[in-house]
Every structure is written in structure tokens, then in C-alpha cells.
C-alpha positions in Angstrom: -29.4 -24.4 -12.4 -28.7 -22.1 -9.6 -26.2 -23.1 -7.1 -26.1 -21.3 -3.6 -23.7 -23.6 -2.2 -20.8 -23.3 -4.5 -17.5 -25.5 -3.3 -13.9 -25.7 -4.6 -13.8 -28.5 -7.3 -16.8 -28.1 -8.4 -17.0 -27.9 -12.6 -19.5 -27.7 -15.3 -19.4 -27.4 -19.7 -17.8 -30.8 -19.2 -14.7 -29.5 -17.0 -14.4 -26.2 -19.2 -15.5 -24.4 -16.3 -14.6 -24.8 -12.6 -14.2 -23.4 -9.2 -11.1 -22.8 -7.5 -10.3 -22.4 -4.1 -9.3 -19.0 -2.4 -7.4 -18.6 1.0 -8.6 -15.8 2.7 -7.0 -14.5 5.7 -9.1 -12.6 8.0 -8.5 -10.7 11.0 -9.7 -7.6 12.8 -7.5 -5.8 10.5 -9.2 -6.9 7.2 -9.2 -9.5 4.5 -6.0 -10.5 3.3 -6.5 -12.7 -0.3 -3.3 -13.6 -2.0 -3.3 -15.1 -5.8 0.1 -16.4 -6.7 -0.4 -15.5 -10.6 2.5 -18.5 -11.4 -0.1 -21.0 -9.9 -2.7 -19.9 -12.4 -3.5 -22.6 -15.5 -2.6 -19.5 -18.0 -0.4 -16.7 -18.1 -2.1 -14.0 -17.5 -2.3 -10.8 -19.5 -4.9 -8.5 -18.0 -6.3 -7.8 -14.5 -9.2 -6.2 -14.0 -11.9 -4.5 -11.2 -15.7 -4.4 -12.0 -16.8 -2.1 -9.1 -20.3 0.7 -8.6 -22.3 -1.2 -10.1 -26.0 -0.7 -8.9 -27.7 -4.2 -7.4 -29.3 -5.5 -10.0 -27.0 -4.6 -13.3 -25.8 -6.8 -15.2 -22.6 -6.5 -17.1 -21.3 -9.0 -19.5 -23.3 -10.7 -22.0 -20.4 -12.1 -24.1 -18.3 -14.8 -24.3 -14.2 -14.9 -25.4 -13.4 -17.1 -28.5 -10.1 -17.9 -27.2 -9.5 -16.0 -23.4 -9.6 -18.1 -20.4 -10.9 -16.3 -17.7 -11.0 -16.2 -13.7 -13.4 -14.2 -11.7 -13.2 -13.2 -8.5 -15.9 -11.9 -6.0 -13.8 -9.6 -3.6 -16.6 -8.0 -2.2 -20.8 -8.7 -2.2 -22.4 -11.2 -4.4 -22.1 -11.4 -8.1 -24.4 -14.1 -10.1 -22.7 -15.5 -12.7 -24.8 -17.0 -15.8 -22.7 -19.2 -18.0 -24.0 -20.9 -21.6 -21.7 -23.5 -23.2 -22.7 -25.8 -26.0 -27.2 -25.3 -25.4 -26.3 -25.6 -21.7 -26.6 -23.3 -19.3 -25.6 -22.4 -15.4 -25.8 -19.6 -12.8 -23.6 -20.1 -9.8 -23.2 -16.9 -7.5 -19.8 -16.0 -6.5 -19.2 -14.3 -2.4 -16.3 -13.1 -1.0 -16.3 -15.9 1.0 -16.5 -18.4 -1.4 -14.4 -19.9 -4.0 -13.4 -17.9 -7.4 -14.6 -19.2 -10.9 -12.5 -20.4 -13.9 -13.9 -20.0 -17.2 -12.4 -21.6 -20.7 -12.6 -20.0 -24.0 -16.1 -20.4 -25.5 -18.6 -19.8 -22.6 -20.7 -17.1 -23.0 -21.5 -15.4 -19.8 -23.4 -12.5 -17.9 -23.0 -11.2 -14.3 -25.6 -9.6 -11.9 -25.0 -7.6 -9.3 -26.2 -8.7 -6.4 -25.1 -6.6 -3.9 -24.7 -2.5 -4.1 -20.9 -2.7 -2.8 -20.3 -5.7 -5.2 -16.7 -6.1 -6.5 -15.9 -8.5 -9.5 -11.9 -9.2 -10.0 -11.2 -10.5 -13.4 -8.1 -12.1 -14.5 -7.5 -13.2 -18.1 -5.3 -14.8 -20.3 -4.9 -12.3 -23.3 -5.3 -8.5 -23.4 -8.4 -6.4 -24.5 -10.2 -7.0 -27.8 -13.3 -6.8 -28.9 -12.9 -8.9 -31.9 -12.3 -11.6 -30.1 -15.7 -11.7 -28.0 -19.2 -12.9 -29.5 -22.3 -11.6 -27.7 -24.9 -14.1 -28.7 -25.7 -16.9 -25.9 -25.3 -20.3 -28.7 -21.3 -19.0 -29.2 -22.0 -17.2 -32.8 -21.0 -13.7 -33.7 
């Protein structure tokens, strides 16, 4: 399913993954967009930039056994495959849309729309690899 039209509230996997609304302020001096990291639904434990990445990449291809994860298109376009339990999504991600909140469990894969793409990434536990599986069905 690919969703072009994504809207705050919106939620797939049976709720396990959702988007969340973002309040951008915008003025002829830029783009101001404030997260208050105590209104997140985890703690989190890592922040991260995914930026230069040609149109067309994709990066990814994993899922987190146990992370929660929320992404965050700050610049460009970044499609976002998800695969939870046989199903599967792609939503696309702006930066003028709303940010995406993925549980622990979905296995996911982002494209590159745009040249000046820019993907932030927040999560819920630090860096390690043990804890990701690659394969799409949520096996090592």
C-alpha cells in the first residue's frame, strides 16, 4: 500500500506503528521544528541524522527486536517500507508532513527520494547490532 497522503493519527501492524504530528514553524527565516523529547512514548537513547544519500538508495533493511523507533523527514522525501507479521506498508515521509513511530518488531527499509533527503531517527535504546534481524518475516 502506498500512501501519498499521510495524516497525523494514522496507524498500521495493528497500532504498532503510527504517525505523529510535527509543528513546524516557518518563516522567511527558516524552519523551526521543536520535539520536546519528554513528550515521546519512550525514553530515548540515541538520536541520529541519515543525510547524502543519492535519490534512489535505500538504507535500512532491518528491523529492531526490542527498539522503538521515530523517524523524521527534515528535509526531501524518504519512502518508508514497513513488514510486520506477513503485512506490509510504504508510506513516504516530507518535511511537511507528520513523523513516523515504529514499535519493536517491524522490519523496515527507506528510499531516498529526494537528492537533499534528510532522515532524523530517534530511538529508544543505543546502538547494537545484535539486537536487529534483517530478514523481512522478523527472523535472524
Amino acid at each position: 500500500m502506498q500512501d501519498s497522503a499521510l495524516l497525523a493519527g494514522d496507524t498500521w501492524f495493528g497500532g504498532l506503528a503510527s504517525t505523529f504530528a510535527l509543528v513546524r514553524h516557518r518563516d522567511t527565516r527558516g524552519t523551526l521544528l521543536p520535539v520536546e523529547l519528554d513528550s515521546l512514548p519512550f525514553a530515548p537513547r540515541r538520536i541520529f541524522t541519515v543525510a547524502g544519500v543519492p535519490a534512489g538508495t535505500s538504507r535500512g533493511g532491518h528491523g529492531h527486536r526490542t527498539a522503538v523507533q521515530m523517524l523524521i523527514c527534515v528535509n526531501g522525501e524518504v519512502r518508508v517500507q514497513m513488514r510486520y507479521a506477513g503485512d506490509e506498508v510504504t508510506v513516504t515521509l516530507s518535511d511537511a508532513g507528520p513523523g513516523l513511530l515504529m514499535g519493536a518488531g517491524i522490519w523496515a527499509e527507506q528510499t531516498y527520494v529526494s537528492e537533499q533527503a534528510v532522515l532524523w531517527v530517534i530511538c529508544s535504546e543505543p546502538f547494537n547490532p545484535d539486537s536487529y534481524f534483517r530478514q523481512k518475516d522478523g527472523k535472524q
